[in-house]
N, C-alpha and C positions, 0 to 999 in steps of 0.2 A: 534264479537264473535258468534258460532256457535254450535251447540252441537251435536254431531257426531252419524249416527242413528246404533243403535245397534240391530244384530240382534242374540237375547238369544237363541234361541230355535236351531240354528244352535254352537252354541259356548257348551252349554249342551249337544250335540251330539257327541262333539268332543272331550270333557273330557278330564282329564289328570290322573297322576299318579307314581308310582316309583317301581323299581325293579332294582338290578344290582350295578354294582360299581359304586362310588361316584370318580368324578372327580373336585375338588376345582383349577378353575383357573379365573385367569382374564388378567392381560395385558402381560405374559409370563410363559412360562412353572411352574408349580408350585404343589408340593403335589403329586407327581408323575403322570399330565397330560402327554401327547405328546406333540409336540411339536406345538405352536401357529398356527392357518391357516388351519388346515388338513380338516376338516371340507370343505372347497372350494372343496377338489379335489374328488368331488362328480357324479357317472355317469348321465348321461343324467333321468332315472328310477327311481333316489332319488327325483330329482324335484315334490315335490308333498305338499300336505296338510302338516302343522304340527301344534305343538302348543308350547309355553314358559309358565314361572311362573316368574312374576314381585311381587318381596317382599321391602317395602321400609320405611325408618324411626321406624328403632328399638329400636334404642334409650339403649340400655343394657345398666345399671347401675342407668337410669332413677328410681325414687324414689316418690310417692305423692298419698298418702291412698284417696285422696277429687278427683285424677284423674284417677288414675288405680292401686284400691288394688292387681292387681293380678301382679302388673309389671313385678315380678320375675320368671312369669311361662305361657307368652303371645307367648313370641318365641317358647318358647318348644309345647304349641298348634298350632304355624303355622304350624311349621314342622310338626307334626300328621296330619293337614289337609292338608300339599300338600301331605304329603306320601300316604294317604290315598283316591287320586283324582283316576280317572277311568283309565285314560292314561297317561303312560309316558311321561313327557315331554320332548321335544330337551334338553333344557336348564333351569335353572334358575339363576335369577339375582336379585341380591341386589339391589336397585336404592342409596344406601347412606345412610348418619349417622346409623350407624351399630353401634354406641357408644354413650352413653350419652359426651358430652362436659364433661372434667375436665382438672386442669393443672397441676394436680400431676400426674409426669411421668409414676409411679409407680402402678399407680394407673388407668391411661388410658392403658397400657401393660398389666394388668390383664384382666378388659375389653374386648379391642383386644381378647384377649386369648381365654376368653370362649367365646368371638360371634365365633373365628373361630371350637372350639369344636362345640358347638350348631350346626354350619352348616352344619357339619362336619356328622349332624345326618341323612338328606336330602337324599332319598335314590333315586334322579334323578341322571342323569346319569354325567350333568355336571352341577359345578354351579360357580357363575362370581359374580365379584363387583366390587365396583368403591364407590368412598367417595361422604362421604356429608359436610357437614364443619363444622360438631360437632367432626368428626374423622379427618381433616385435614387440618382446617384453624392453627391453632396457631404455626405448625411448617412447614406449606408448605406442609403436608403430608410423610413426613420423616419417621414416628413409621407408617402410615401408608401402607406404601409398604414394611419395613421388612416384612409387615404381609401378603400380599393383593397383591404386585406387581405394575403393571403401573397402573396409574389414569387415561390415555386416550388411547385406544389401539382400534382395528378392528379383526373382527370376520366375518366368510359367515358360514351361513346353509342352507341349499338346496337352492343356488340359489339366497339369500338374505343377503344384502349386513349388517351388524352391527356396528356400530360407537359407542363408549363409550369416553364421554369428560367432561373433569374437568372444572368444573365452583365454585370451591369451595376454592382449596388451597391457591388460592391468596386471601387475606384477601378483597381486594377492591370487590371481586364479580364478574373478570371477567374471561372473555375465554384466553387472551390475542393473540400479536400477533404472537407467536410462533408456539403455539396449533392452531390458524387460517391457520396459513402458512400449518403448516403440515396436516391440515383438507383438504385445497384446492389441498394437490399434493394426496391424497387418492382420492379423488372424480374425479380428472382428469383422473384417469385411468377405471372409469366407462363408462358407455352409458349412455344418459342424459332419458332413460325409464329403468334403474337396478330400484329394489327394496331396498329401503332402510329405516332404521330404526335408530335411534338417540336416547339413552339412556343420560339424565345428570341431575342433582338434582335438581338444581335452575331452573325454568322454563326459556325460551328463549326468551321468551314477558313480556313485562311489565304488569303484574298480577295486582301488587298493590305493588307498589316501597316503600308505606309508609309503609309498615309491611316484607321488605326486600325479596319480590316474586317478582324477577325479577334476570334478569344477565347484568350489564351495557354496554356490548358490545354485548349481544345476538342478536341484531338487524345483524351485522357482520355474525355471521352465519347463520341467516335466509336469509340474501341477498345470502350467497355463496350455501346454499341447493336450492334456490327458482328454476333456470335453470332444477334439478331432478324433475319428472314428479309424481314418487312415493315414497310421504319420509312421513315416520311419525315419531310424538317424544312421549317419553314416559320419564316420570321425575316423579319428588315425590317432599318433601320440604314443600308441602302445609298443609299435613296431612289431604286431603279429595282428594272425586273423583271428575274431574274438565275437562271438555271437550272444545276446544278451537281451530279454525281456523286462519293461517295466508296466506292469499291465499289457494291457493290448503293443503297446508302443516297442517296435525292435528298432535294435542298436549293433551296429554292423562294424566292428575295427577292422581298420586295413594296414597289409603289410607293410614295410617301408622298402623304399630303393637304394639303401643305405644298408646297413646293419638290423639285424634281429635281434632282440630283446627275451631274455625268459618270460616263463608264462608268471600270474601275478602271484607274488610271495613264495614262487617256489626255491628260492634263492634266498640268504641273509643278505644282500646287497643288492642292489640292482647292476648290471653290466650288458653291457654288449656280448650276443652269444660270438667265442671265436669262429672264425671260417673254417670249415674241414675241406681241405683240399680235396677230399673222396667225393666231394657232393660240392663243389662251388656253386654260388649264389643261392645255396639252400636258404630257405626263409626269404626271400628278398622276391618281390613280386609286383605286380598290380591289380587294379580289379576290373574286371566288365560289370555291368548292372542292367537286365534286364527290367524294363517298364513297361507299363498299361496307362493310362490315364483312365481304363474304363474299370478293372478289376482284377484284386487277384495282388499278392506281395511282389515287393521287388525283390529282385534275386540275385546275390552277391555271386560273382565264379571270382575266384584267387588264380589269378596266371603266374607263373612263374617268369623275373628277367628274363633268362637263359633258359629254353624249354633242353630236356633231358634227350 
C-alpha cells in the first residue's frame, strides 16, 4: 500500500465551478444529452488541462439523528458547493449508491426520483453515474437504469480515455465474465501509454473482504488494466478518503455525503462513525480531480460539505 503524493496548491489553482446547461447522462443518450462519444472528436487545441467532480455514497432516503441530523439537506449542500467552486468542470460524476437500500418498490422509485431532481440542480455542464448496490443489487439494477441508463459504459475528454464498471448488480460482488470480455475488447483498441481512468464502487483490491471492501474478481481487472502505462481508479463504497497502489495503477476512495465509516479493521464491527456536534459534517465531503490528457497523475483534493 502506497499513499499517492498530492499536490494541493496546484489542484486550488485550478478550481472548479458551473454555469450553463445541465447535461444528465451516463451510459446512453439521456435527459436530452447528445449522443454518447462526442466528446472524443476533439481537435488536437482541446488537449489540455482540465478538471472533474467525483460525488459518491449519498445514500438519499438514509435516516439516523446519532449519524447525520441533517441527512435530508447534505445533498442539497453538495450541490451549492460544487455549483459554487471557481471553475467549471468537464464533468461530474456519481461514484454509486445514490439511494439509501430499501425493498419497497415504491418506495426505492421515489428515491430514484428526487436523487435524479437533486441532480438535476448541478449547474455543470455534464453529469454521469453509475450504481452502487444499495441502488442495484436486489434487482440486478433493473429500476435503476429506467432511471440512470447503462451500469457500465466509456466516455473520452480531451484525450482521456473513461471506463465506468459495475461491480455491484450481481449480488456475489463481482465484475463478471461478460463485463471483463467486453472491458478487454475496449482497451484493445487503445495504445498501451492512452490515459485512462476507471470509475467503480467497490474497490478492485481486496481492502478488507471482512467488511465487504473488495470485488471478488477485481484481481481479473487489475491483471487486464496492468499492460496500460497510465490508468488510475477512482471508486467510493468505503465512505473515507483512502489512497492505494497496485503496481504502477493508483486507487483513489472518496468520501461519502452521507455518513463516514471507520478506517478498515480498526473496529470489530463495521458502523457508521457518530456525528460530533463540535465538528459537524466531519468526514463527509466531495472531491475535485485535477487532469492532463498530456502528463503527469491525476490529483484527488477532498473538500469538505460544509467548509469550516
Amino acid at each position: 500500500m502506497s499513499t499517492t503524493p498530492i499536490d494541493r496548491r496546484t489542484l486550488m489553482r485550478l478550481g472548479l465551478s458551473g454555469l450553463g446547461g445541465l447535461v444528465l447522462v451516463s451510459g446512453m443518450p439521456s435527459l436530452g444529452s447528445s449522443a454518447e462519444g462526442t466528446d472524443a472528436a476533439l481537435s488536437p487545441g482541446a488537449q489540455d488541462d482540465f478538471s472533474f467532480v467525483q460525488l459518491s455514497d449519498v445514500h438519499l432516503g438514509f435516516s439516523g439523528a446519532r449519524v447525520n441530523p441533517d441527512s435530508q439537506g447534505t445533498l442539497d449542500k453538495a450541490v451549492a458547493a460544487v455549483n459554487a467552486l471557481d471553475k467549471r468542470p468537464e464533468f461530474v460524476i456519481f461514484t454509486g449508491d445514490l439511494t439509501h437500500l430499501v425493498e419497497d418498490e415504491a418506495v426505492r422509485k421515489s428515491r430514484m426520483a428526487a436523487f435524479m431532481e437533486a441532480a438535476g440542480r448541478l449547474t455543470a455542464k455534464t453529469v454521469r453515474f453509475m450504481p452502487g448496490e444499495h441502488d442495484a443489487s436486489l434487482d440486478r439494477g433493473e429500476m435503476y437504469q429506467q432511471f440512470f441508463g447503462a451500469m457500465h459504459y466509456t466516455f473520452d475528454v480531451k484525450g482521456v480515455h473513461f471506463i465506468v464498471l459495475d461491480n455491484v448488480s450481481d449480488p456475489a460482488a463481482v465484475i463478471g465474465q461478460q463485463q471483463l470480455d467486453w472491458l478487454k475488447a475496449d482497451l484493445a483498441k487503445l495504445k498501451t501509454d492512452a490515459r485512462i481512468v476507471v470509475f467503480t464502487h467497490r474497490p478492485l483490491f481486496d481492502l478488507y473482504p471482512q467488511w465487504d471492501w473488495n470485488t471478488k474478481d477485481g484481481q481479473s481487472v487489475i491483471d487486464v488494466l496492468m499492460p496500460y502505462a497510465n490508468v488510475t481508479v477512482f471508486y467510493g463504497h468505503i465512505h473515507q478518503e483512502h489512497h492505494h497502489s497496485t503496481g504502477h495503477i493508483q486507487h483513489h476512495a472518496a468520501l461519502s455525503l452521507m455518513f463516514a465509516l471507520p478506517a478498515p479493521g480498526s473496529l470489530p464491527k463495521k458502523a457508521p462513525v457518530p456525528w460530533d456536534p463540535a465538528s459537524p459534517y466531519k468526514g463527509l465531503g466531495y472531491r475535485t480531480v485535477a487532469a492532463s490528457s498530456r502528463q503527469g497523475p491525476f490529483l484527488p483534493l477532498d473538500l469538505p460539505v460544509v467548509r469550516a
